[in-house]
mmCIF file of the C-alpha atoms, coordinates in Angstrom:
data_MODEL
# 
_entry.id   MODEL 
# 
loop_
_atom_site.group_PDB 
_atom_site.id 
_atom_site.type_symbol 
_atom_site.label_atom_id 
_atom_site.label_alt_id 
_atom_site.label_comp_id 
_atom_site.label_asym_id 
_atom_site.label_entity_id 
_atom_site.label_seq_id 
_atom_site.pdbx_PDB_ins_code 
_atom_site.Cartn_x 
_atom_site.Cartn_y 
_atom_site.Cartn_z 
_atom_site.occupancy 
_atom_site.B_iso_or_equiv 
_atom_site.pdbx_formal_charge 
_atom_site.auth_seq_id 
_atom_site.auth_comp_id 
_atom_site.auth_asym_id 
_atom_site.auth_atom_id 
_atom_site.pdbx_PDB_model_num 
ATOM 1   C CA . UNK A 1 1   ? -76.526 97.461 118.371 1.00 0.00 ? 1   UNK A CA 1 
ATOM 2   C CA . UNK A 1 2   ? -76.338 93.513 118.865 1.00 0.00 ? 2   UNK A CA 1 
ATOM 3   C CA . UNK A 1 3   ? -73.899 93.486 115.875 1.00 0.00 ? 3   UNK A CA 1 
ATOM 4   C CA . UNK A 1 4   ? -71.501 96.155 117.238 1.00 0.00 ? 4   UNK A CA 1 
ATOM 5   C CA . UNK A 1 5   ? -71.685 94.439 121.096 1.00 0.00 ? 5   UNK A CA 1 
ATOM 6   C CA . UNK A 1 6   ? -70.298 91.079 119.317 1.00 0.00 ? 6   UNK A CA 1 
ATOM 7   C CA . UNK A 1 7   ? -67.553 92.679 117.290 1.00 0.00 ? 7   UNK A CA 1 
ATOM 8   C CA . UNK A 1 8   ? -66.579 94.403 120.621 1.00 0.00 ? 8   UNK A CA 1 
ATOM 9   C CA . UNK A 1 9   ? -67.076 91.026 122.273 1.00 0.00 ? 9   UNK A CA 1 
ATOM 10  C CA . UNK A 1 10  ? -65.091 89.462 119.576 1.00 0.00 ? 10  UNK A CA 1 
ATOM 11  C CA . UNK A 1 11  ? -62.124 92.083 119.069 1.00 0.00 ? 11  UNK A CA 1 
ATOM 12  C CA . UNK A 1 12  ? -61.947 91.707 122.956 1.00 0.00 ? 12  UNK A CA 1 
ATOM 13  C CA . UNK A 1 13  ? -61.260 87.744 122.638 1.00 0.00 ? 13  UNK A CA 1 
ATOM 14  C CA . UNK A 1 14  ? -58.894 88.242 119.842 1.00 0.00 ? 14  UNK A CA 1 
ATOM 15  C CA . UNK A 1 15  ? -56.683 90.803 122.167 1.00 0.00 ? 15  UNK A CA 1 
ATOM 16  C CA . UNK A 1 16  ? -56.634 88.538 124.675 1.00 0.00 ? 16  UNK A CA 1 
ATOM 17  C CA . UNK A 1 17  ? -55.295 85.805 123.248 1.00 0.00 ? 17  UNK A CA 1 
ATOM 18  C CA . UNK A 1 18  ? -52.741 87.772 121.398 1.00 0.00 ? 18  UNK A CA 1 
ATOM 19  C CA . UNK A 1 19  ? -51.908 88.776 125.427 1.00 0.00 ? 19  UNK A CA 1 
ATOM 20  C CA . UNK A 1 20  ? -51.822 85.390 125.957 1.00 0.00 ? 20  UNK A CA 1 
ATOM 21  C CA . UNK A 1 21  ? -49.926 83.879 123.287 1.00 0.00 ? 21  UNK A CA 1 
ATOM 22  C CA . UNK A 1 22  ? -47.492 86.787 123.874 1.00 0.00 ? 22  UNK A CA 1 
ATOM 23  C CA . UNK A 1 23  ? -44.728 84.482 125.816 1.00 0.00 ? 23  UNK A CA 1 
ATOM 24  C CA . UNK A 1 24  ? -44.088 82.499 122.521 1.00 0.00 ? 24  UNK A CA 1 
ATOM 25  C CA . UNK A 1 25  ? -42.405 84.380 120.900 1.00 0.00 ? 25  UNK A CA 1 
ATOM 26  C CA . UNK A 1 26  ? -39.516 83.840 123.694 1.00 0.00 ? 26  UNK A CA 1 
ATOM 27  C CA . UNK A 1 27  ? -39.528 80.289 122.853 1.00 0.00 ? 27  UNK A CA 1 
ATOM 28  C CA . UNK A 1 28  ? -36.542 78.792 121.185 1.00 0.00 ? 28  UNK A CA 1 
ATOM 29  C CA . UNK A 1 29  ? -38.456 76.688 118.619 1.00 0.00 ? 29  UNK A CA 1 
ATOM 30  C CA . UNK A 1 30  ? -36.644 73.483 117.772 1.00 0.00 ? 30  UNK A CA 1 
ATOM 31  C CA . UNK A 1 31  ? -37.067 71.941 114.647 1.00 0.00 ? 31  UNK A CA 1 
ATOM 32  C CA . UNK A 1 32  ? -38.937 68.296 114.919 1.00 0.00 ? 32  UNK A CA 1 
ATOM 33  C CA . UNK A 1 33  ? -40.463 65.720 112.566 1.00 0.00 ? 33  UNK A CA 1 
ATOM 34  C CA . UNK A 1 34  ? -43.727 65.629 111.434 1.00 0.00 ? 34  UNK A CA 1 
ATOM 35  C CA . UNK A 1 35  ? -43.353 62.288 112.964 1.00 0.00 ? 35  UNK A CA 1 
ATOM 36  C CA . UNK A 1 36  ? -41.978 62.885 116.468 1.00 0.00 ? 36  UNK A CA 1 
ATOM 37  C CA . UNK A 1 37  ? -44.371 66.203 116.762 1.00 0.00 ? 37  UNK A CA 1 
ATOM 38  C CA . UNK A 1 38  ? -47.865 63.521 116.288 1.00 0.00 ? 38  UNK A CA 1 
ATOM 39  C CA . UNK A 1 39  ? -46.296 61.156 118.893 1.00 0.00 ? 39  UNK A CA 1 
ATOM 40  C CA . UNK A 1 40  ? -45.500 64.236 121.298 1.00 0.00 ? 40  UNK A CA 1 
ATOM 41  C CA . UNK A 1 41  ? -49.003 65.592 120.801 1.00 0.00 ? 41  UNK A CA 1 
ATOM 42  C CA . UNK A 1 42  ? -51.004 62.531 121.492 1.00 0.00 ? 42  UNK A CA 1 
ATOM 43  C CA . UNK A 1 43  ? -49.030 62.187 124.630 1.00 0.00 ? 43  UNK A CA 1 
ATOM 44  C CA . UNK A 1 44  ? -49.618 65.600 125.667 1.00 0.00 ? 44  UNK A CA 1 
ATOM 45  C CA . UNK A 1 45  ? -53.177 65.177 125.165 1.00 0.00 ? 45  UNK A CA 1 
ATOM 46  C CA . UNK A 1 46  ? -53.337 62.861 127.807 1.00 0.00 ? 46  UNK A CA 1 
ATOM 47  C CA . UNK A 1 47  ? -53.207 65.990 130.131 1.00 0.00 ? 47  UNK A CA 1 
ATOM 48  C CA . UNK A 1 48  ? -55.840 68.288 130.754 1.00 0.00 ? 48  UNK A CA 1 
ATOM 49  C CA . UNK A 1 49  ? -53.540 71.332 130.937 1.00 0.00 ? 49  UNK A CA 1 
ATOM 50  C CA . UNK A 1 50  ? -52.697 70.664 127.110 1.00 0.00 ? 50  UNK A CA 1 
ATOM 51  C CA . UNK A 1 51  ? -56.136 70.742 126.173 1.00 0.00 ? 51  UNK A CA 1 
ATOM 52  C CA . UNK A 1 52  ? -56.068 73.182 123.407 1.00 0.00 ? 52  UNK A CA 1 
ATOM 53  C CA . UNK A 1 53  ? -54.104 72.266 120.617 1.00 0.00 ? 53  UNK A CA 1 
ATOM 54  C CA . UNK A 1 54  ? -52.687 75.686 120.039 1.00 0.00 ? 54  UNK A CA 1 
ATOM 55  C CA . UNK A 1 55  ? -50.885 74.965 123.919 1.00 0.00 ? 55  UNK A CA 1 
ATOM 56  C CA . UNK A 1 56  ? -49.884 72.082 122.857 1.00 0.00 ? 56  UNK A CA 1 
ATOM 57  C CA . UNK A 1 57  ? -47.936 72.844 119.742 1.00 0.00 ? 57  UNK A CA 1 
ATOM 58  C CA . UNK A 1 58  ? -46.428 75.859 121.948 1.00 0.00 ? 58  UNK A CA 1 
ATOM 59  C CA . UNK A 1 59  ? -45.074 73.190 124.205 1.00 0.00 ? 59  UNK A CA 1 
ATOM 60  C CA . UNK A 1 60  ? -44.087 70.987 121.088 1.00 0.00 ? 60  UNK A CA 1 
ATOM 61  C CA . UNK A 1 61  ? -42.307 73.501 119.551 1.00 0.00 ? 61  UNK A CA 1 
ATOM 62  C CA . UNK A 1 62  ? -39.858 74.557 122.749 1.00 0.00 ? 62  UNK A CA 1 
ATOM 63  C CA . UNK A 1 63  ? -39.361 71.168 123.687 1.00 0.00 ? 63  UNK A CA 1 
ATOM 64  C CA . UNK A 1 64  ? -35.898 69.709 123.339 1.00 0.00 ? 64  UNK A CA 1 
ATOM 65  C CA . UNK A 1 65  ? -34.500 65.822 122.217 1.00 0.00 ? 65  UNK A CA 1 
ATOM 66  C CA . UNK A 1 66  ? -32.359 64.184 125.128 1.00 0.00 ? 66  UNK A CA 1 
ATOM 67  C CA . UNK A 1 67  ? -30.673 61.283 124.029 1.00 0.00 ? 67  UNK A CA 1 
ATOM 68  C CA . UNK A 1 68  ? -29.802 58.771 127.310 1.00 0.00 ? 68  UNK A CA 1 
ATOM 69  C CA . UNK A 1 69  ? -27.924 55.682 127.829 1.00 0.00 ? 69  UNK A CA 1 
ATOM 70  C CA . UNK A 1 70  ? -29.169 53.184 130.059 1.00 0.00 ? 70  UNK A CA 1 
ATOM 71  C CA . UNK A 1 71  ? -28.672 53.889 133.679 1.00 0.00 ? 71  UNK A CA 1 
ATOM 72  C CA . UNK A 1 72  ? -29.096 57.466 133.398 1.00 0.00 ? 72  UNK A CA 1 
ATOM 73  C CA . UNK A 1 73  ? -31.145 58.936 135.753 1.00 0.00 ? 73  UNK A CA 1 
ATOM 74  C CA . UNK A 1 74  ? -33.346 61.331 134.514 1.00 0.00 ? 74  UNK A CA 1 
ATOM 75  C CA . UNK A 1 75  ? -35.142 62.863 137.739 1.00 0.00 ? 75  UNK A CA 1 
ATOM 76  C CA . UNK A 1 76  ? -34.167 61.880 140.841 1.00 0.00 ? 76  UNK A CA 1 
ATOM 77  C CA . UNK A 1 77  ? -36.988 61.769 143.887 1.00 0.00 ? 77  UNK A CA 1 
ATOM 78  C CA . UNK A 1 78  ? -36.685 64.686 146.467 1.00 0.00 ? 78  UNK A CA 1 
ATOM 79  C CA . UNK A 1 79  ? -35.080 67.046 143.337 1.00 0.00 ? 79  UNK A CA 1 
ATOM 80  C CA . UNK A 1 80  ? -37.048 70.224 142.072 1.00 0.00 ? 80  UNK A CA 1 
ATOM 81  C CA . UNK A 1 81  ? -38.825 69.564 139.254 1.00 0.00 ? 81  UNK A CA 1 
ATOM 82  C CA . UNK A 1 82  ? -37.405 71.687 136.415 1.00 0.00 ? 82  UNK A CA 1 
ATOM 83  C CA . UNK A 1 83  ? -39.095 69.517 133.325 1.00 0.00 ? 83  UNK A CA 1 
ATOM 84  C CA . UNK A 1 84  ? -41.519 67.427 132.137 1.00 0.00 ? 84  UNK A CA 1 
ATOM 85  C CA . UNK A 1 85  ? -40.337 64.493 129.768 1.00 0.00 ? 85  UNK A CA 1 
ATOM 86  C CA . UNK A 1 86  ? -41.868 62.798 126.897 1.00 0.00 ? 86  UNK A CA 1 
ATOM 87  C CA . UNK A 1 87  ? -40.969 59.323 125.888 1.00 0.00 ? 87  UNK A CA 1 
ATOM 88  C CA . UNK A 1 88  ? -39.972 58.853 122.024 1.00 0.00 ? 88  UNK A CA 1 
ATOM 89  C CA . UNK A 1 89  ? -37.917 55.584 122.777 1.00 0.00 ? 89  UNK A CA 1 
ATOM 90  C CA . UNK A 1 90  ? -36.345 53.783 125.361 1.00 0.00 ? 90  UNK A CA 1 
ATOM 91  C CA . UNK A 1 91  ? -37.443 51.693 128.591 1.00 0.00 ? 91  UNK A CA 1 
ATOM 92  C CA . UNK A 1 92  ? -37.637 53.603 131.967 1.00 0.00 ? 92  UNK A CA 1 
ATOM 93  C CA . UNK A 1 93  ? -38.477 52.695 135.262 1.00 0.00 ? 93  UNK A CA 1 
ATOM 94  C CA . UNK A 1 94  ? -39.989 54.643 138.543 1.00 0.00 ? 94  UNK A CA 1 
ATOM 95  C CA . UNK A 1 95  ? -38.947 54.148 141.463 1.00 0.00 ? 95  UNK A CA 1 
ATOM 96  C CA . UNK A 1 96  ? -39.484 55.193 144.597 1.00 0.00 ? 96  UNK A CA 1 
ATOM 97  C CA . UNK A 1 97  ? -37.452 55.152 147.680 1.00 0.00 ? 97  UNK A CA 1 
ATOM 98  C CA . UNK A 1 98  ? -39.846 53.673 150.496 1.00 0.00 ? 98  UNK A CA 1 
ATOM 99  C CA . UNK A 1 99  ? -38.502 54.166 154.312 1.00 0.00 ? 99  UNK A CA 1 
ATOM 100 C CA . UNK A 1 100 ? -37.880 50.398 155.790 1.00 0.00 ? 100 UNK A CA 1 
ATOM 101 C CA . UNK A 1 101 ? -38.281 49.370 152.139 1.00 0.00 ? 101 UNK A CA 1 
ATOM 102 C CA . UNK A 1 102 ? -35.997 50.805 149.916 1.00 0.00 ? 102 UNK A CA 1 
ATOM 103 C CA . UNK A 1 103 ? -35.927 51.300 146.355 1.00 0.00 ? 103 UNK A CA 1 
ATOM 104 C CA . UNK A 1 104 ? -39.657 50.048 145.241 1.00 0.00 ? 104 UNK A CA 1 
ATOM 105 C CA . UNK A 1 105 ? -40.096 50.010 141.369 1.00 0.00 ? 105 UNK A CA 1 
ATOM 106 C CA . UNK A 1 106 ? -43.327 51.110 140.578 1.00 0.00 ? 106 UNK A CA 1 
ATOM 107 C CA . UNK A 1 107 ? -44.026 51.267 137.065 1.00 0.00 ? 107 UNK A CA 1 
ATOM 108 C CA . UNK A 1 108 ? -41.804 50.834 134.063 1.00 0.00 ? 108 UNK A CA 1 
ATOM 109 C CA . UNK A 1 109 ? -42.505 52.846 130.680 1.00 0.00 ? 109 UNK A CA 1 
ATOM 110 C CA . UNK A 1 110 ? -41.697 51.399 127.171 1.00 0.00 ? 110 UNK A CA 1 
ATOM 111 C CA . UNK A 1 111 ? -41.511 53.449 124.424 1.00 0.00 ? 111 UNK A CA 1 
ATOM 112 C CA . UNK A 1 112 ? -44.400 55.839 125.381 1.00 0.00 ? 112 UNK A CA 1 
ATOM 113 C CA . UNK A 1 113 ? -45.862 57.932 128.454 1.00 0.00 ? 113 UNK A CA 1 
ATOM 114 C CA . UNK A 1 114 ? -44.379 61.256 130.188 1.00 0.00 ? 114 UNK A CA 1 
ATOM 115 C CA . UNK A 1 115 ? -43.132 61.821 133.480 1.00 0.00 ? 115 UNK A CA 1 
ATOM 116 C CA . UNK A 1 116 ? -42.218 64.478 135.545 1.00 0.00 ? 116 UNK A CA 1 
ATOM 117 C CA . UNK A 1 117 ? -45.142 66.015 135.481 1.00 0.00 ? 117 UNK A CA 1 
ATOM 118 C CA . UNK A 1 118 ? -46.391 65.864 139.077 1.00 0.00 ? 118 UNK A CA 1 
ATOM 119 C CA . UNK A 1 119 ? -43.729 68.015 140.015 1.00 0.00 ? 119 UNK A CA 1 
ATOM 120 C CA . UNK A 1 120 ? -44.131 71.025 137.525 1.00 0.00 ? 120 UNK A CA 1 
ATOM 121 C CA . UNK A 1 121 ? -47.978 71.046 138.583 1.00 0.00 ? 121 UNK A CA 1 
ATOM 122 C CA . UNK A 1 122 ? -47.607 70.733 142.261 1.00 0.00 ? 122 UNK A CA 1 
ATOM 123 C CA . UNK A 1 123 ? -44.320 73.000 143.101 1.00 0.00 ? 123 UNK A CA 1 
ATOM 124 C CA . UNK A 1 124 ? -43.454 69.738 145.144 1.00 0.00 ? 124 UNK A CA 1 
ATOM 125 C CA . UNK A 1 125 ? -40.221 68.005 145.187 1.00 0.00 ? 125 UNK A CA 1 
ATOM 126 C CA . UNK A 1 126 ? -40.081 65.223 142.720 1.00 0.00 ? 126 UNK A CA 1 
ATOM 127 C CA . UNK A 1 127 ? -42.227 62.146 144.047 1.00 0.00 ? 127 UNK A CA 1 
ATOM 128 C CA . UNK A 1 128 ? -39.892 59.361 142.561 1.00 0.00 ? 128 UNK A CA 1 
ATOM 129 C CA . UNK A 1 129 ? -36.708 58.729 140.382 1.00 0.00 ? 129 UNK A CA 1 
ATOM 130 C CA . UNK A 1 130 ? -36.981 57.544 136.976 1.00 0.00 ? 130 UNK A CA 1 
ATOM 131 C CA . UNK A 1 131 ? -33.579 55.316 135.214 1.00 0.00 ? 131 UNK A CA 1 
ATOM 132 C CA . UNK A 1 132 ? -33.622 54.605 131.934 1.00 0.00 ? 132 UNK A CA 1 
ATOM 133 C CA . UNK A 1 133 ? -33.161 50.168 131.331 1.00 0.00 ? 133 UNK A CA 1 
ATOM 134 C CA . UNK A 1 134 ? -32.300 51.006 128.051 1.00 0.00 ? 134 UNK A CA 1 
ATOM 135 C CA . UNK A 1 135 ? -30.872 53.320 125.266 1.00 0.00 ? 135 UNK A CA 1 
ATOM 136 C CA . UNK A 1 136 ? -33.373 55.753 124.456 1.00 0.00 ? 136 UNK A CA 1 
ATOM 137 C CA . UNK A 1 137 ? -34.571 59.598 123.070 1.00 0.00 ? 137 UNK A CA 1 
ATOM 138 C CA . UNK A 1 138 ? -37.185 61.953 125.258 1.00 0.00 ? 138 UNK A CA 1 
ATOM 139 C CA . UNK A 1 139 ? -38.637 65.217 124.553 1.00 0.00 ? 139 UNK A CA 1 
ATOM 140 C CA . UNK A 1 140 ? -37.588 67.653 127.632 1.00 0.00 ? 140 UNK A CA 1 
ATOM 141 C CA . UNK A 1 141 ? -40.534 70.988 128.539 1.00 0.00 ? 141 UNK A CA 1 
ATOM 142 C CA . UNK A 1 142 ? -39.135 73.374 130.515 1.00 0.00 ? 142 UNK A CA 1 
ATOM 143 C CA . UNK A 1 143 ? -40.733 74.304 133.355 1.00 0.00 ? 143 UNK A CA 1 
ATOM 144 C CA . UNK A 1 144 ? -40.476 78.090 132.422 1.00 0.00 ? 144 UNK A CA 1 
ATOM 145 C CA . UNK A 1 145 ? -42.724 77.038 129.136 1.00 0.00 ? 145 UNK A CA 1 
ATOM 146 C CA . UNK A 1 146 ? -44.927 75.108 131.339 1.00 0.00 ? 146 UNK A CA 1 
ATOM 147 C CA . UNK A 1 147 ? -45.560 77.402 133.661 1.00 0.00 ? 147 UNK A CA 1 
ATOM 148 C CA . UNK A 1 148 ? -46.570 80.178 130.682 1.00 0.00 ? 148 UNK A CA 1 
ATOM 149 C CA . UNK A 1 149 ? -48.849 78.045 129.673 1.00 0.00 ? 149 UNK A CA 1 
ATOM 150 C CA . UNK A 1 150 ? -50.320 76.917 132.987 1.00 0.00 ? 150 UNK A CA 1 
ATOM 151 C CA . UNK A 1 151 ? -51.095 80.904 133.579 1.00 0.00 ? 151 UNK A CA 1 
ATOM 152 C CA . UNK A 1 152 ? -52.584 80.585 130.264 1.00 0.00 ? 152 UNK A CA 1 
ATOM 153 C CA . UNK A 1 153 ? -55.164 78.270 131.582 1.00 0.00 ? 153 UNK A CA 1 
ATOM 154 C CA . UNK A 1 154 ? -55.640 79.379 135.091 1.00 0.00 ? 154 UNK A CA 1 
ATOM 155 C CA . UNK A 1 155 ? -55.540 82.904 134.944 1.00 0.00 ? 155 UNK A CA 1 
ATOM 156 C CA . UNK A 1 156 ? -56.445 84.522 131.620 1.00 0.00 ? 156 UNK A CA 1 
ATOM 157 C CA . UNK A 1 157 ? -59.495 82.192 131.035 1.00 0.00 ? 157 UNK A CA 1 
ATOM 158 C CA . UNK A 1 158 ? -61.136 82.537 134.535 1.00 0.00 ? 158 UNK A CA 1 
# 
């Protein structure tokens, strides 16, 4: 009996994360290095939403390069938040817009980090603007992805 409870148990864990994993297969994958894909995972790691590895090469895969020149601005504070960004290269700075005080730069990025973030996980308008000081490459997640994958966590694993 204990053996046919866990294959039951088992086949029912297995269906539901075929259930789950069921949005990926509307995911544009876009081809990366073996290279860029390492430096995009350890960033995403940093997050506890990206957790499981299988998440995070889901993300990975539907994320796309955006190449920026410096003085872009990449978000802009009071915008929705429509993606998160990974740094691959480049020098970026936050800053945020301070009543009496203006522009306030608080925190510049070099080469690594994500932003954008705060946004897609709160439903809030974005909390700063982020420039770029130089030339550089980021990794763009739609927030459509993002959100598939924060139902993931939240609802089908309660």
């Amino acid at each position: 009996m204990r053996a046919v409870l866990a294959f039951v148990f088992a086949f029912a864990i297995v269906k539901s994360l075929d259930a789950a994993f069921s949005f990926e297969s509307d995911i544009e994958k876009i081809p990366k290095s073996d290279e860029v894909k390492k430096k995009i995972d350890t960033t995403l790691k940093t997050m506890p939403i990206f957790h499981f590895g299988e998440l995070r090469r889901i993300a990975i895969d539907g994320m796309k390069k955006v190449s920026v020149k410096a003085g872009d601005e990449i978000i802009k504070q009071g915008d929705k938040g429509d993606f998160l960004y990974v740094i691959d290269s480049g020098t970026y700075d936050v800053i945020m817009n301070k009543e009496k005080l203006g522009d306030i730069a608080i925190r510049t990025y070099k080469n690594k980090g994500l932003f954008g973030e705060l946004s897609l996980l709160s439903h809030e308008p974005r909390s700063a603007t982020v420039k770029a000081k130089s030339a550089g490459v980021l990794y763009s997640l739609d927030k459509k992805i993002f959100q598939h994958i924060q139902r993931f966590i939240y609802h089908d694993w309660r």
